[in-house]
C-alpha positions as CSV (number, residue, x, y, z in Angstrom):
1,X,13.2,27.4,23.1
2,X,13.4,25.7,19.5
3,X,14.7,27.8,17.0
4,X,13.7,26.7,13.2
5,X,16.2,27.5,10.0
6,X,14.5,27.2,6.5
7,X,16.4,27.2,3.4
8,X,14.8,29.2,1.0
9,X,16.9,27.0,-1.4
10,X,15.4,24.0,-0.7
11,X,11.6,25.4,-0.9
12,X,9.0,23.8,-3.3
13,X,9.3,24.9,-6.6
14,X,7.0,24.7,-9.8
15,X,7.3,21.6,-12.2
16,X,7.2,22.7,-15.5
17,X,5.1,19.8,-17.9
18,X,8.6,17.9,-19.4
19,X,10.2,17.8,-15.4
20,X,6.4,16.3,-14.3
21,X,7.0,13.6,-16.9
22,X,10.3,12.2,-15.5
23,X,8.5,11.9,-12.1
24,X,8.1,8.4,-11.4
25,X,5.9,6.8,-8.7
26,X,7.6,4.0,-5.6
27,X,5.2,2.0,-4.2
28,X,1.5,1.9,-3.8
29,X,-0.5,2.3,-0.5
30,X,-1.9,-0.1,1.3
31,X,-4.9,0.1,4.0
32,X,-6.6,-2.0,6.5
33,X,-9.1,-0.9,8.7
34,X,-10.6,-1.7,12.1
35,X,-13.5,-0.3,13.3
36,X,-15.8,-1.0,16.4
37,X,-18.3,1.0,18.3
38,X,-19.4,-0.6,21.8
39,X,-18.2,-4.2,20.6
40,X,-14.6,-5.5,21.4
41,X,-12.5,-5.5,19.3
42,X,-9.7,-9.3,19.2
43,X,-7.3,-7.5,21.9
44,X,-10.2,-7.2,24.6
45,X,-11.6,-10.8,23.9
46,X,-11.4,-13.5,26.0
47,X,-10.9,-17.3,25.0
48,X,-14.9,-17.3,26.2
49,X,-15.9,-14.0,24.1
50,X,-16.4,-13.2,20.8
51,X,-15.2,-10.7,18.6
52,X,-18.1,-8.1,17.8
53,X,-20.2,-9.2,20.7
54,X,-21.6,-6.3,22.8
55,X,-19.4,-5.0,25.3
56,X,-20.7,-5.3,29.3
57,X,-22.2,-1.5,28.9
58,X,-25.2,-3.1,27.0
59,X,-27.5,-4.1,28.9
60,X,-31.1,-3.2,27.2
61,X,-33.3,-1.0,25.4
62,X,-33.3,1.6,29.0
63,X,-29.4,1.8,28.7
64,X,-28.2,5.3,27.4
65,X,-24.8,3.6,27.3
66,X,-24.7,2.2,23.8
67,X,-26.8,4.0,22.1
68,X,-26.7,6.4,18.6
69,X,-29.1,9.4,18.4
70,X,-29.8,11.2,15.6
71,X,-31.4,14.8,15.4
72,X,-32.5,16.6,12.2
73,X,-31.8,20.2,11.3
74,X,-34.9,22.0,12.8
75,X,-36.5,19.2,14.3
76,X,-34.9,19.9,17.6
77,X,-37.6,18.2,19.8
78,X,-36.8,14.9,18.7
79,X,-34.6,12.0,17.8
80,X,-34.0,9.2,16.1
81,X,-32.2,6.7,18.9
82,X,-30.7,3.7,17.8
83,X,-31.0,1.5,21.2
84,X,-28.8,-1.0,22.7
85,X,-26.3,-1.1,19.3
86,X,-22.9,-2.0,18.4
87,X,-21.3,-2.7,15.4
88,X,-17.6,-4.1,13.9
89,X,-16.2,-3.7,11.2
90,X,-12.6,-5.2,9.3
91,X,-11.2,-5.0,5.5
92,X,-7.9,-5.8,4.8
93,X,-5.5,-5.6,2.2
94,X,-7.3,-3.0,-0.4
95,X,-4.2,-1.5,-2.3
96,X,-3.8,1.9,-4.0
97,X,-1.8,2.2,-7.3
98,X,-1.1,3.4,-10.4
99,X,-1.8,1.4,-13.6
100,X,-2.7,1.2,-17.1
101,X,-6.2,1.2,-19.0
102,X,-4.9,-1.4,-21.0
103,X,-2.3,-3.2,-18.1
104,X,-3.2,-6.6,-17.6
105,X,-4.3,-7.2,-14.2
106,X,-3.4,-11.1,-14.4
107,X,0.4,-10.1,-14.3
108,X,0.7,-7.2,-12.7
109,X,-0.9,-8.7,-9.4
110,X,-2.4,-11.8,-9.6
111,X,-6.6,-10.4,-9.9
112,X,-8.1,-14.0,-11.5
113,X,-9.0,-13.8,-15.3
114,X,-12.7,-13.3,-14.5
115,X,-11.6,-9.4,-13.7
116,X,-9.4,-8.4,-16.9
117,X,-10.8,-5.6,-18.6
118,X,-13.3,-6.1,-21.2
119,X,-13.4,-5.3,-24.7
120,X,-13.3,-1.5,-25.4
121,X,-16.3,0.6,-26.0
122,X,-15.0,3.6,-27.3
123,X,-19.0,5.0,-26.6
124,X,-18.2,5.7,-23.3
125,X,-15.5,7.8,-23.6
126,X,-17.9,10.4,-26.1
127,X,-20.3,12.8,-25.6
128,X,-23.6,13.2,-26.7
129,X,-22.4,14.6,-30.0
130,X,-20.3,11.8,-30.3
131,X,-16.9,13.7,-30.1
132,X,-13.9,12.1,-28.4
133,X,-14.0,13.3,-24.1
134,X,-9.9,12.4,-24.3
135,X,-7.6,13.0,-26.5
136,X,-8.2,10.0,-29.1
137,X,-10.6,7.3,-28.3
138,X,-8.7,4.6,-30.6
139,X,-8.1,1.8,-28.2
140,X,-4.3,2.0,-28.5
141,X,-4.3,5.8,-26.7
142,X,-6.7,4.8,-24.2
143,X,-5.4,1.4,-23.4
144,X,-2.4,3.4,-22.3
145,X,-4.0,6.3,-20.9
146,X,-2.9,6.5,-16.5
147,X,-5.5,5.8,-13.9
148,X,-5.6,5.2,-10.3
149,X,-6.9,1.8,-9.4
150,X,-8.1,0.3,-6.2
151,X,-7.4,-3.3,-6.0
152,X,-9.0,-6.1,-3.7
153,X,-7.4,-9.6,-3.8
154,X,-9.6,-12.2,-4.3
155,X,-9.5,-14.7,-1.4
156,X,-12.5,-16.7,-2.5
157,X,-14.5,-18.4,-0.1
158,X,-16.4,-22.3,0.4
159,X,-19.4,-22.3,2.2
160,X,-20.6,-25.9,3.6
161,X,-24.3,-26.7,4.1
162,X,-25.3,-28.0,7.1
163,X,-27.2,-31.5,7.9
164,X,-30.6,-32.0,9.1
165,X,-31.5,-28.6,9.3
166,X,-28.4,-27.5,11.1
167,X,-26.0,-23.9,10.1
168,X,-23.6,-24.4,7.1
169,X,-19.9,-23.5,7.9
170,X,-18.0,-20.7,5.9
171,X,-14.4,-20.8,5.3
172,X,-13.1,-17.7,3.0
173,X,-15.1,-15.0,3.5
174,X,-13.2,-12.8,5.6
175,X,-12.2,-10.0,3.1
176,X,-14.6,-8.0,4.6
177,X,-16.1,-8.6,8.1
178,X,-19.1,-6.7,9.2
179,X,-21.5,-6.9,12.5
180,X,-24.1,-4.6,13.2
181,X,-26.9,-4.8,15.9
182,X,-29.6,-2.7,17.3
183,X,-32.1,-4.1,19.8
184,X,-34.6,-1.2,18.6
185,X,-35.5,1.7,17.2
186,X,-37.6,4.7,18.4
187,X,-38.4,8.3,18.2
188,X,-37.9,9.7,21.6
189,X,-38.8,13.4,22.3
190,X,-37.6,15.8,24.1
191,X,-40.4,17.3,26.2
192,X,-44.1,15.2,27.1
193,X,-46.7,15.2,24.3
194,X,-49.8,17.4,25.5
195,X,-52.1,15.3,27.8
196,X,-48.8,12.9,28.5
197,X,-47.1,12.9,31.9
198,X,-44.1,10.7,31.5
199,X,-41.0,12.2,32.9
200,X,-39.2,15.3,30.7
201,X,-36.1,14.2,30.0
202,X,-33.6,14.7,26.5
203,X,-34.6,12.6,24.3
204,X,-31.6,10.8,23.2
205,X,-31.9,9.5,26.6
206,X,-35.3,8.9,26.9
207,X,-37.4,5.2,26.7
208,X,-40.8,6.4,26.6
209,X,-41.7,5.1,23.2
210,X,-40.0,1.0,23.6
211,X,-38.6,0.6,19.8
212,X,-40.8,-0.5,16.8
213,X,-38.0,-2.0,14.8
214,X,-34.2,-3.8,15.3
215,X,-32.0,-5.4,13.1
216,X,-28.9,-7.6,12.8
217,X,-26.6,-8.0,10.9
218,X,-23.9,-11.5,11.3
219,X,-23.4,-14.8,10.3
220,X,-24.3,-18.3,11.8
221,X,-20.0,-18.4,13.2
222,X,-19.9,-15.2,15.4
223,X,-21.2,-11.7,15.7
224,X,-19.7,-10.6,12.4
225,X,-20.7,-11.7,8.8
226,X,-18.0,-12.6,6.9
227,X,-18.1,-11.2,3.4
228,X,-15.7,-12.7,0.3
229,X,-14.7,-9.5,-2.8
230,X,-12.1,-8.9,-5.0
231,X,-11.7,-7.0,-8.5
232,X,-10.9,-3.9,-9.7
233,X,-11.4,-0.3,-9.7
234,X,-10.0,2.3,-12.2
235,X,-10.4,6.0,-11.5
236,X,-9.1,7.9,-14.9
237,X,-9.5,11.1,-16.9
238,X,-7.1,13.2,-15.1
């Protein structure tokens, strides 16, 4: 048995607008994400596999192993199935932080000139009656007003062409990298048409109507498509 003590003395309390003020922030947060649905992801690949690439469950169109279904709200006898898919997906290194209007991005954390704010337009902080949406729209009050900014490093990228009609070769653009395939497309129902006499089954499971569309999405290195971004973000007004 646990037993739990609270102090009521040390229980949140209200922050009047002067003890808010004196509230400074650490440090900023930092996320990466992985995400991949029936490809394998660089722990489960082999020296002779490749990251993104379909994992051994999918094996064609008749496969319900890798496959998304989507049903709409009352249209219960049917779905959209997304056959024989997978997808990957990577970013790394996009930051969360406080900053400045007016900060300059060049010093504060290294964003290339190209992405320091513009000259002000003091139109876009106005309403249609041309009266001020903060509290002065001077450049001086907004260039310090707070905002939360999401920040991508720029990693740039160099892309070679290839000769005699063969791929180019991309170094760079891995900021972002993104796979996505489907082998087809279909509506599949749940019950037989009138007149039809292929087997009843649910029709996310179902393979009575082939596909009539499939896509990919990658690059001419691997399963994924690597994908070069950077700049900035400001989120302010509050």
């Amino acid at each position: 048995m646990l037993f739990l003590n609270v102090n009521p003395a040390q229980a949140l309390e209200p922050m009047d607008d002067t003890e808010m003020g004196t509230v400074t922030g650490k440090e900023g947060v930092l996320i990466s994400l992985q995400y991949y649905y029936n490809s394998r992801p660089p722990h489960d690949v082999a020296n002779d596999e490749d990251i993104g690439s379909a994992n051994a469950d999918c094996t064609g169109l008749a496969s319900v192993n890798c496959r998304l279904a989507l049903q709409l709200e009352n249209r219960d006898f049917g779905w959209l199935v997304f056959k024989n898919g997978h997808a990957s997906l990577e970013m790394n290194r996009l930051s969360l932080d406080a900053a400045f209007l007016g900060g300059d991005p060049e010093a504060e954390n290294g964003v290339s000139a190209a992405n320091k704010l513009i000259d002000l337009n003091d139109e876009k902080f106005r309403n249609e009656s041309g009266d001020c949406l903060f509290g002065d729209c001077t450049k001086s009050w907004i260039d310090n007003s707070p905002a939360v900014r999401a920040q991508y490093p720029e990693s740039g990228g160099i892309y070679t062409a290839g000769n005699a009609g063969q791929p180019g070769t991309s170094q760079g653009y891995n900021d972002v990298l993104l796979g996505v395939y489907v082998q087809g497309l279909a509506v599949e129902y749940n019950e037989p048409e009138i007149g039809e006499t292929w087997a009843a089954a649910p029709g996310w499971q179902a393979n009575n109507f082939g596909s009539f569309l499939g896509f990919e999405i990658a690059d001419n290195n691997s399963h994924q498509a690597g994908i070069a971004i950077g700049g900035n973000f400001y989120m302010y007004g509050f």
